[in-house]
C-alpha positions in Angstrom: 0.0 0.0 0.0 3.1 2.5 0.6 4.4 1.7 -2.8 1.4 2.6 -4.5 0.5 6.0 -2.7 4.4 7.2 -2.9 4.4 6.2 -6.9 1.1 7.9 -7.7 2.5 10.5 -5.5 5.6 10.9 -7.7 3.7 10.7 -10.7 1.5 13.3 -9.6 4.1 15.9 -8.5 6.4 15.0 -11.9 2.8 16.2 -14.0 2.3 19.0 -12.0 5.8 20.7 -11.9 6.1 23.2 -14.3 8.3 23.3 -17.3 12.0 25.3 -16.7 12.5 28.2 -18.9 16.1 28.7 -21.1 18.2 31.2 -19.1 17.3 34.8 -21.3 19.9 36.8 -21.3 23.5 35.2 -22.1 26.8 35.7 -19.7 28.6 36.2 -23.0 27.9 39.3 -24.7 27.4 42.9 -22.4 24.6 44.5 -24.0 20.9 42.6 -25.7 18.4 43.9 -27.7 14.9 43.6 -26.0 12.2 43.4 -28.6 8.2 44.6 -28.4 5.9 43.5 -31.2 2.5 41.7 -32.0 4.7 37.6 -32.1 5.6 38.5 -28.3 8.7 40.4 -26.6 11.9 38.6 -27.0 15.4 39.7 -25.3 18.5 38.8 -27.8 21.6 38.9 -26.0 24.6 38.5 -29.0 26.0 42.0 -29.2 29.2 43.4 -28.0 29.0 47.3 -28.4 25.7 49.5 -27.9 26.0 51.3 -31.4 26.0 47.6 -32.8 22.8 46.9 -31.0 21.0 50.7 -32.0 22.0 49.7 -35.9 20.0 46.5 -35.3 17.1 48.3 -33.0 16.9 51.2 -35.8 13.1 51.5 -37.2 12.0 48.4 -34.8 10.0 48.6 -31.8 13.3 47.7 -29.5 15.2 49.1 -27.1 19.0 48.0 -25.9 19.8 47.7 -22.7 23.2 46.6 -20.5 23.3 42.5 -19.9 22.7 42.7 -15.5 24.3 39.2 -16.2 27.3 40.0 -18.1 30.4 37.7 -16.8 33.7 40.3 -16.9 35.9 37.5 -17.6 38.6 39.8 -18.7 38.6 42.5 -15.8 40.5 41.2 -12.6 38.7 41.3 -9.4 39.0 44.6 -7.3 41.6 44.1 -4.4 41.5 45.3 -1.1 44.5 47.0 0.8 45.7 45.7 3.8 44.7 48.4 6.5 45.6 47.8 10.2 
């Protein structure tokens, strides 16, 4: 009897999770291109440079904006000084 109501437990929570959703904006690139129209709003996160984002954003409902998730691989951490 504890077999059965733990598996149709499991089953039950396994159909009623919800789906995960793809990470939006990508660690790669520093600025994305967030997108309004009719199909949806999308964010597109594959540019490097602002003014290569506004060419692609010209005469579009879009907007860029700064990646909040940006990884600064090539900036070294801030260090601290010693103080005593």
């Amino acid at each position: 009897m504890r077999v059965l109501a733990c598996t149709i437990l499991t089953i039950g929570t396994m159909l009623v999770a919800a789906p995960a959703r793809a990470q939006t904006y990508d660690p790669s690139f520093p600025v994305c291109l967030q997108t309004y129209g009719i199909d949806g709003n999308y964010i597109d996160c594959s540019f490097t440079s602002l003014a290569q984002c506004a060419a692609s954003a010209s005469g579009r409902a879009a907007q860029c904006l700064n990646n909040p998730y940006f990884a600064h691989g090539d900036r070294k951490p801030y260090r601290q000084r010693n103080v005593y």
